[in-house]
Steps between C-alpha positions, in 0.01 A plus 500: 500500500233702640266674243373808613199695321490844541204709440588875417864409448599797266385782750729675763499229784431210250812573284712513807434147653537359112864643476557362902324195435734428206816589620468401903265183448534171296094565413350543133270783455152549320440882474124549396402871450263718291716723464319802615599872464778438846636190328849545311604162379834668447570477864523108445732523162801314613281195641369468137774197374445401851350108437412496869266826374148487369270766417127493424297862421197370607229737717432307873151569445507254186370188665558273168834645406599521865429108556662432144830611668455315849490119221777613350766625742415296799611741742565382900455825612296874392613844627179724461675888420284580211268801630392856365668703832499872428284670806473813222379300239219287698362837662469603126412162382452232692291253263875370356590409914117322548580286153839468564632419870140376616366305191855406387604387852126259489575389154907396572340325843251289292794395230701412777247327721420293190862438398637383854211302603550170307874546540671216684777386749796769574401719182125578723654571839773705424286706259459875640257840376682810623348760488646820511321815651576827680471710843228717378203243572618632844367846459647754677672496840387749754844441738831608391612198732266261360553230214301270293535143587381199317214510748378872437173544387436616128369853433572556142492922420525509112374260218858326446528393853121401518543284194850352645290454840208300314780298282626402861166407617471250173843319566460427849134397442628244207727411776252394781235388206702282273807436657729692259872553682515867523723741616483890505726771546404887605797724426620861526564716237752378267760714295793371286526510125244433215257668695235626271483902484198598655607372864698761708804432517629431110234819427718750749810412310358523163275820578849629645735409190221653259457850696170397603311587798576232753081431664444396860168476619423671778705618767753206392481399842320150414756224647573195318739168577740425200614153402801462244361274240756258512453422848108476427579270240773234750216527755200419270784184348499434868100490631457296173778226605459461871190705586213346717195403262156751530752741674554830422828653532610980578785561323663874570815676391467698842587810379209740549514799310283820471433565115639816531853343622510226242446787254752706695758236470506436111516885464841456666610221321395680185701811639809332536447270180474858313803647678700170431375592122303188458210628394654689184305316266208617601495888429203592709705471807760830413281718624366338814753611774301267812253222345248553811414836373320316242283332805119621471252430724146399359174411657451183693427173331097404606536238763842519563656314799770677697698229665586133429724275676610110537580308745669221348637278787317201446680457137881570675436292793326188358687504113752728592496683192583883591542837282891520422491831302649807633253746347686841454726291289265280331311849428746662384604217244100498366553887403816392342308207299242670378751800348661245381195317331344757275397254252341300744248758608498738232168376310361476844559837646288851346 
């Protein structure tokens, strides 16, 4: 049985691959996370009697604690997910994204280098690092034809994607300097359930349930490519298993979306939902007759890009993983979870 150590297993993405890992996979699981204000360990609650499931709180910039964990699980293989990634908060902020995904990502590489080096035999080749990072060390794309491939240049815009970029820089060089098997992924954006608040898509359809102002920065014309997490998760299951080590690996959902649609869109799945009266338990909603009347438009985040986009042919054609999700529906069953989950983000959401 493979054991797989996760880093930043109880976030959004992270709590995703644990539930697909344990029900689509014959692998045991080590979930190591902080558990930082985006965590919600209740996302993992049915994998608790799970003996295949293991979780350490321990903070990835804790070198001792962090190798403590490495002697005693063993593990053949580490997913790296556990990042600060708010663009908001690191404009505001940005010392928790320095300590975090750049000294973090150094101190994880350093447990690892020193924990697969004397390894042996099969247990030493088939070890593998992914690492798990974004489309925004891309920057921004001028084209509305072009899209990032693994062999675009980086221009990180904001903090968060700098800090991803430099985290990037670290693996690849641990790669080429010590030998460590690693792997990376750059994804799109993700959506799905047990998405923490702040990001935009849970935040519409909680602003919208509450009679909140729904805010879109700008002219909510800023174009983004959304991945169902579930397929994110199969495809990063995939790169781990069969990818090509020191590679790195786009993986898209393909469905570019203006803000200002996506936003569009759960305002008509909200309308219907409220029609359908299936959002009577939340009285807010009586006197809203269309939810995008609550949409407000504020001023532009500092730095922000307008466009991203993946071009993720190398991972179809050479592991032939591709996105199976059809998003209105997926979409429209993420507004449904979410008014279905108010204890899940209620001590989360303001």
């Amino acid at each position: 049985m493979m054991k797989i150590l996760i880093t930043g297993g109880a976030g959004f993405i992270g709590s995703n691959l644990i539930h697909y890992l344990m029900k689509k996979t014959k692998s045991a699981v080590v979930n190591v996370d902080k558990l930082t204000y985006a965590a919600n360990i209740n996302s993992l609650e049915q994998q608790i009697e799970n003996p295949n499931y293991y979780f350490e709180q321990v903070d990835i910039c804790d070198f001792d604690k962090l190798r403590k964990v490495f002697d005693k699980h063993q593990p053949d293989a580490v997913i790296h997910l556990a990042a600060e990634s708010h663009v908001d908060r690191s404009i505001n902020s940005s010392s928790a994204f320095i300590q975090t995904n750049i000294i973090g990502t150094y101190i994880l590489l350093e447990v690892v280098r020193n924990y697969w080096s004397p390894l042996v035999n099969e247990k030493k080749k088939n070890f593998r690092f992914l690492h798990v990072s974004t489309d925004e060390v891309f920057g921004d794309l001028e084209s509305s034809t072009l899209l990032f491939t693994e062999k675009t240049a980086y221009a990180p815009s904001s903090p968060y994607s700098a800090s991803k970029a430099s985290s990037d820089h670290l693996v690849r060089a641990w790669h080429r300097t010590y030998g460590v098997p690693i792997l990376i992924t750059h994804c799109s954006n993700n959506y799905g359930r047990y998405q923490f608040p702040e990001k935009l898509i849970p935040l519409t359809i909680l602003h919208a349930i509450h009679g909140k102002p729904i805010p879109i920065y700008g002219s909510g014309m800023q174009i983004r490519d959304w991945l169902f997490v579930e397929d994110h998760v199969q495809a990063l299951y995939e790169v781990l298993k069969h990818g090509c080590v020191g590679e790195s690996y786009n993986i898209s959902g393909g469905n570019e979306q203006s803000n200002l649609q996506l936003v569009e869109s759960i305002c008509s799945i909200l309308n219907k939902l409220k029609l359908d009266g299936d959002l009577n338990d939340y009285p807010q909603c009586a006197k809203i007759d269309d939810f995008n009347s609550l949409v407000t438009f504020v001023s532009d985040r500092l730095g922000h890009d307008f466009r991203y986009g993946i071009n993720s042919t190398k991972i179809v054609s050479q592991l032939g993983w591709k996105p199976k999700a059809n998003f209105e529906q997926e979409l429209n069953k993420t507004v449904n979870w979410y008014i279905k989950n108010r204890d899940w983000w209620q001590p989360h959401f303001k």
